[in-house]
C-alpha positions in Angstrom: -18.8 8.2 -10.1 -18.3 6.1 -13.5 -16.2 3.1 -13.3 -14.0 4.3 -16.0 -13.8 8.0 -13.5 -12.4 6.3 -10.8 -8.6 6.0 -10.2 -6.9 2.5 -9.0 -3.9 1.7 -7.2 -2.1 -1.6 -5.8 0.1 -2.1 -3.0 2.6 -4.5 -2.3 4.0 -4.2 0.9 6.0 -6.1 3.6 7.1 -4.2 7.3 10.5 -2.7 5.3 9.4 -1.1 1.7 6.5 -1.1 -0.6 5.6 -0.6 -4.5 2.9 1.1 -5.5 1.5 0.7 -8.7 -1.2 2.7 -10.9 -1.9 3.6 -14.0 0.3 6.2 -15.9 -0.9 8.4 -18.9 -0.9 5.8 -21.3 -3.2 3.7 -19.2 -0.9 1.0 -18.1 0.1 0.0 -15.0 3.6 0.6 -13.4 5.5 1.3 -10.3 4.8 4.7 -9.8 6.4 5.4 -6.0 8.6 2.8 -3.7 8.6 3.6 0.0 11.4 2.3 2.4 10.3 2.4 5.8 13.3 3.6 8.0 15.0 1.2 10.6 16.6 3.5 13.3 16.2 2.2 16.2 19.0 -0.1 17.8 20.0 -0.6 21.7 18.1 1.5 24.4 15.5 -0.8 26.2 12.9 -3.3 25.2 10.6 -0.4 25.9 12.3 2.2 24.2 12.8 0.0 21.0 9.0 -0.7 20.6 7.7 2.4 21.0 10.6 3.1 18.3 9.3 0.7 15.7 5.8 1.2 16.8 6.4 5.4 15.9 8.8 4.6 12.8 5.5 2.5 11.5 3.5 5.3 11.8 5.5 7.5 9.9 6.0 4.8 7.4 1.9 4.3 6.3 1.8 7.9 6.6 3.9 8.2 3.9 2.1 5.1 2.0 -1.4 7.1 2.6 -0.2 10.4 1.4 0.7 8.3 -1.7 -2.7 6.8 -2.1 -4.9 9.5 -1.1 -5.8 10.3 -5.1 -7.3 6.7 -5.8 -10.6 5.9 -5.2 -9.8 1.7 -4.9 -7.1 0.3 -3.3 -5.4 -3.6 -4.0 -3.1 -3.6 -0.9 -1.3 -7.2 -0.5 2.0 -9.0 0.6 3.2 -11.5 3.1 2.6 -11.1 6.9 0.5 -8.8 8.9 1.5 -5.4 7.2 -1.6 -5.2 4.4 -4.0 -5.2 7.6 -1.9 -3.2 9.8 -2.1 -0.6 6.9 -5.7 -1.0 6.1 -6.8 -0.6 9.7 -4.4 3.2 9.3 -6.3 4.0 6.4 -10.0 3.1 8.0 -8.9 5.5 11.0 -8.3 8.0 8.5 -11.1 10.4 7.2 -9.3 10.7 3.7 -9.8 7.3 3.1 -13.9 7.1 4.0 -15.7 6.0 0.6 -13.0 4.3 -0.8 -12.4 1.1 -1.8 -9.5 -1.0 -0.1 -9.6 -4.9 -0.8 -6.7 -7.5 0.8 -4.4 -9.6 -0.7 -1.9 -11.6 0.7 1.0 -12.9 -1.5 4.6 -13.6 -1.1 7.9 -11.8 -2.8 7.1 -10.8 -6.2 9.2 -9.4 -8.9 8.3 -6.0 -10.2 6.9 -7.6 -13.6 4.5 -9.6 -11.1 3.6 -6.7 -9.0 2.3 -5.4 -12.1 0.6 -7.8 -13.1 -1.0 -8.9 -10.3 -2.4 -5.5 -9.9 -3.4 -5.1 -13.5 -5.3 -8.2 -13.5 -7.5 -7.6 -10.4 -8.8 -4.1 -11.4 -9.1 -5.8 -15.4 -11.2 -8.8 -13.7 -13.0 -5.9 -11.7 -14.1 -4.3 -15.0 -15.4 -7.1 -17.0 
């Protein structure tokens, strides 16, 4: 596939919501989709909470890999552990076999540096 064929994405993400950016019809980038991940769980045992966040996590990088099943290479970053715990999803899932998915870490970011962050690392992959 020809570089210019191939479809990019970015992901900033922390354990409660993500942006993902890619590139709209006029070929810039931009926030096309934010994801909350949902919080339900409270009281119940130190058992029943885990298995809570552990299945509320699932649901939430299923609905950030149903987002990003159309690109072909895939920034993900942000602070903590959540860029690896969603990359390791996305190896375990056959969708995601071929592609591209390169981490990032980085701390809180306003939109305008989402962007940009993304924008640059696909611009400095092109050159």
């Amino acid at each position: 596939m020809n570089h210019k064929d191939k479809q990019f994405a970015g992901i900033w993400l922390d354990g409660k919501h993500a942006l993902i950016i890619s590139k709209n019809q006029t070929t810039e980038f931009e926030i096309s989709a934010r994801v909350a991940a949902t919080d339900s769980q409270s009281g119940g045992s130190e058992h029943a909470r885990n298995n809570g966040k552990h299945t509320e996590q699932l649901k939430y990088f299923k609905e950030l890999s149903q987002q990003l099943t159309t690109f072909d290479e895939i920034l993900v970053f942000g602070p903590g552990q959540a860029q690896e715990q969603l990359q390791h999803h996305l190896k375990e899932d056959a969708q995601f076999n071929g592609k591209q998915i390169t981490l990032d870490t980085s701390g809180q970011l306003t939109d305008p540096q989402v962007i940009a962050k993304v924008r640059d690392f696909f611009k400095s992959r092109q050159s």
